[in-house]
Residue, then its C-alpha position, 0 to 999 in steps of 0.5 A: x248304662x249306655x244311655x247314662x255314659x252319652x248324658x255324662x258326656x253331652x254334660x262334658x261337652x256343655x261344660x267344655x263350651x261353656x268355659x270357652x263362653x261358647x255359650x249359643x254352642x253350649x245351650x245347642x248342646x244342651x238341647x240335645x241332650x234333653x231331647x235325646x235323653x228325656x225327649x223335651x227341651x229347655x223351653x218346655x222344661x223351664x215350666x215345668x215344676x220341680x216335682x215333674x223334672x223328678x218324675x221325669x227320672x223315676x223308674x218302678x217308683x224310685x228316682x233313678x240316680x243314674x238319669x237325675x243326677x247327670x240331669x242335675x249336672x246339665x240343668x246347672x250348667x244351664x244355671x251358670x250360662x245364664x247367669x253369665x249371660x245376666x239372666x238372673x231369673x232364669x239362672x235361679x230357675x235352672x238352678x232350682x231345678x237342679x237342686x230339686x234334683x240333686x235333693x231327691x237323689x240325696x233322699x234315695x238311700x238305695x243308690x250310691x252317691x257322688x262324694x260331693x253331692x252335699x258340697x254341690x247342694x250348698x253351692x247351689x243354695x248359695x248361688x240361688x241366695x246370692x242372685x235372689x239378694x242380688x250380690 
């Protein structure tokens, strides 16, 4: 439980910076977290494939919410500072890594959910649409 409050607030932090456009501060953040949490960084997580960030947050067979949501959260904030910054294919690969994440937690029925899960979901595949078309 413990380790669930630091990964929501290290999200808070990077979402905090990111709205200050403190964005080398923020992706600093970022990096912590992963290592801290999930003992990798963005470099290595940007190759790995969405199936493998998934495999990351499962325990005793079953994606644990309570870890890929919040890893959800931190890799579209990633998303978002990437697109800030113009980085269209990285900000798309951020995101589908988010969305993978939040689309395995929408298929476990045994935890709850956040309210907005599905509203994020379309979000994000509106995000990914419009940078793949361009607009």
């Amino acid at each position: 439980m413990r380790e669930t409050q630091l990964l929501a607030q290290a999200v808070g932090n990077v979402i905090t910076k990111k709205k200050k456009k403190q964005y080398d501060e923020a992706l600093e953040d970022a990096e912590k977290a992963l290592s801290q949490f999930f003992k990798t960084d963005t470099h290595t997580l940007r190759s790995r494939t969405s199936d493998e960030i998934i495999e990351m947050c499962m325990e005793n067979g079953s994606f644990f919410n309570e870890k890929g949501l919040p890893l959800a959260d931190l890799l579209m904030e990633v998303g978002d500072i990437m697109d800030d910054l113009d980085k269209r294919e990285a900000a798309i690969g951020w995101y589908q890594k988010s969305l993978s994440l939040y689309q395995a937690a929408v298929k476990n029925t045994d935890s709850v959910l956040p309210l907005d899960i599905y509203t994020r979901i379309q979000q994000i595949q509106k995000t990914i649409h419009d940078l793949e078309s361009g607009e």
